[in-house]
C-alpha positions in Angstrom: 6.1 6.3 -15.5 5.7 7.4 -11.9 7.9 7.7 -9.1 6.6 4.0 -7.8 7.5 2.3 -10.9 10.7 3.8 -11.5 11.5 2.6 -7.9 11.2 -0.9 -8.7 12.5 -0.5 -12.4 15.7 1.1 -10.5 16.2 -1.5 -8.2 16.2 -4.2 -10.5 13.2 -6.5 -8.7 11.4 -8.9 -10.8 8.0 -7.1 -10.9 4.8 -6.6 -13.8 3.0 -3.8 -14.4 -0.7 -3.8 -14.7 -3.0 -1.4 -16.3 -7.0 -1.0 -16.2 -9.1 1.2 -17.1 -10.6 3.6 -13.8 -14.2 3.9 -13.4 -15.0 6.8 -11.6 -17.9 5.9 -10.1 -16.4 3.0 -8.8 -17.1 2.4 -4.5 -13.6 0.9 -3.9 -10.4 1.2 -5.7 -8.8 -1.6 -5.1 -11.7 -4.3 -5.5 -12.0 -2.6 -8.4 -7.9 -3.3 -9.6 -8.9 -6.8 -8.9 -11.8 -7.3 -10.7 -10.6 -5.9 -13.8 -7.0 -7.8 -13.2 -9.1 -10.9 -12.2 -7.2 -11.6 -9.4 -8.0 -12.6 -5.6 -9.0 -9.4 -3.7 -6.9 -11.2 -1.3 -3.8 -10.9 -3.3 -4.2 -6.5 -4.2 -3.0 -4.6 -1.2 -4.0 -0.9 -0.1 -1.8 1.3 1.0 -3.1 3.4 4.2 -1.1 6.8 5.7 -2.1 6.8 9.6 -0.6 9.4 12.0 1.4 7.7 14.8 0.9 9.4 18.1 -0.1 13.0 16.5 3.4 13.1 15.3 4.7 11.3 12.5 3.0 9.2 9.6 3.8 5.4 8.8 1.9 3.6 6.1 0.0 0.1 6.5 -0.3 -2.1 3.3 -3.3 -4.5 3.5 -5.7 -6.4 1.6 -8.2 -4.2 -0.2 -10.8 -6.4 1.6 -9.6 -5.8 5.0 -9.9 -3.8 7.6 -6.5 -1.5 9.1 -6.7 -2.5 12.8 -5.2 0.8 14.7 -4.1 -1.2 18.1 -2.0 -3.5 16.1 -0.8 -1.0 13.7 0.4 1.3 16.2 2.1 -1.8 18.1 3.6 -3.0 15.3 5.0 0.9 14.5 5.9 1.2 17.9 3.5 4.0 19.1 1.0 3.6 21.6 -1.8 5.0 18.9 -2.7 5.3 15.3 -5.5 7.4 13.7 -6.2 7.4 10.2 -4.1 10.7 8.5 -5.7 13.2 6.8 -6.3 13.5 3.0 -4.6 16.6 2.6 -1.5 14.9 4.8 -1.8 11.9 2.7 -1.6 13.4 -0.5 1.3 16.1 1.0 3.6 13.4 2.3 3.0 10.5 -0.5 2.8 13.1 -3.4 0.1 10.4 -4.7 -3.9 11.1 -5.0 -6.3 9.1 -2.8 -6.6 5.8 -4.5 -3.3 5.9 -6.3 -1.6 6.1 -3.2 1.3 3.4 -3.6 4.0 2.5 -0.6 6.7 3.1 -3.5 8.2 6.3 -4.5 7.2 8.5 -1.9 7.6 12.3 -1.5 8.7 11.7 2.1 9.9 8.1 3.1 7.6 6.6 5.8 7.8 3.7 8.3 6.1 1.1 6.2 3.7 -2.0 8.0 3.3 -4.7 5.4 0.2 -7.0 6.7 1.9 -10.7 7.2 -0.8 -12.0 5.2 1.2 -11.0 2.2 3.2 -13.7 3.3 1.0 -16.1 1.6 1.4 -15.0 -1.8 4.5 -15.5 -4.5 3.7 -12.3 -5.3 1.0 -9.5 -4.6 -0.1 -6.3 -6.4 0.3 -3.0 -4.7 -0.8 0.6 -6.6 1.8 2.0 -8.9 1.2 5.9 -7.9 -2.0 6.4 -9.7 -5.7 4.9 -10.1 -5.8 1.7 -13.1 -2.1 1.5 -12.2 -0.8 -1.9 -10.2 2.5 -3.5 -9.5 3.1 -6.9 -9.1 6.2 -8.1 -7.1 6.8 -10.8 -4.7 6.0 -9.4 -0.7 9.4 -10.2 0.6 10.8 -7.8 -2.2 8.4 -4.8 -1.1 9.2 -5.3 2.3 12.8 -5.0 1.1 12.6 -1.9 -1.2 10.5 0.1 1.8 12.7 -1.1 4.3 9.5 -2.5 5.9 8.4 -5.1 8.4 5.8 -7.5 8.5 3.3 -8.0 11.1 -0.2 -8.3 12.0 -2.2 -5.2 11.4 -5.7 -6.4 10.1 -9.4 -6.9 11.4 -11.1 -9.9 10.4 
């Protein structure tokens, strides 16, 4: 178990948990997750740790297809800018490795900015806390368990 599953096992949300098997030499995590799951890249979201401001960290969840746009993720966090965070502060504040990163069960709680194109889906699939590891759960219940917001943080 990691701390992202017991989350949502905790909380009692309807949720699946999906397991693959990692290929290291994979390019990109999460088309990766939904290849193997065969499921719309669409529909797997990617968790991202940007620094707001040079002060604090917030986390954007996106499709793993899409792009983090910084202007709207620092509007929607309320900062006037947003840079991507470092590994090492990544892997400090989440307590996750890059590409296991999930918004759940988190070493420090951070502001969390769930792309509204989740919106779309009955349910999408988010990391678990480590690579070849995916939750499934419906958006609205995410936002809920983070204490998140949905907006518009994406590039086309």
């Amino acid at each position: 178990m990691t701390p992202g599953i017991n989350v949502v096992k905790k909380s009692g949300v309807s949720h699946r948990v999906h397991e693959y098997t990692h290929e290291a030499s994979s390019e990109s995590y999460g088309l990766e997750a939904a290849e193997k799951m065969g499921v719309p890249c669409a529909q797997v979201y990617k968790t991202l740790v940007v620094n707001l401001d040079n002060k604090t960290l917030a986390v954007g969840i996106i499709p793993v297809a899409a792009m983090l746009n910084m202007k709207l993720m620092a509007k929607a966090a309320g900062a006037k800018k947003a840079a991507m965070a470092s590994p090492a502060d990544v892997e400090r504040s989440t307590g996750y490795v890059l590409g296991g990163v999930s918004p759940l069960g988190q070493k420090k709680r951070l502001k969390s900015i769930i792309d509204e194109s989740a919106k779309a889906f009955s349910t999408i699939y988010v990391s678990a806390g480590r690579r070849g590891l995916e939750i499934e759960l419906d958006p609205m219940d995410l936002s809920a368990l983070l204490g998140g917001v949905m907006a518009e943080i994406c590039r086309e």
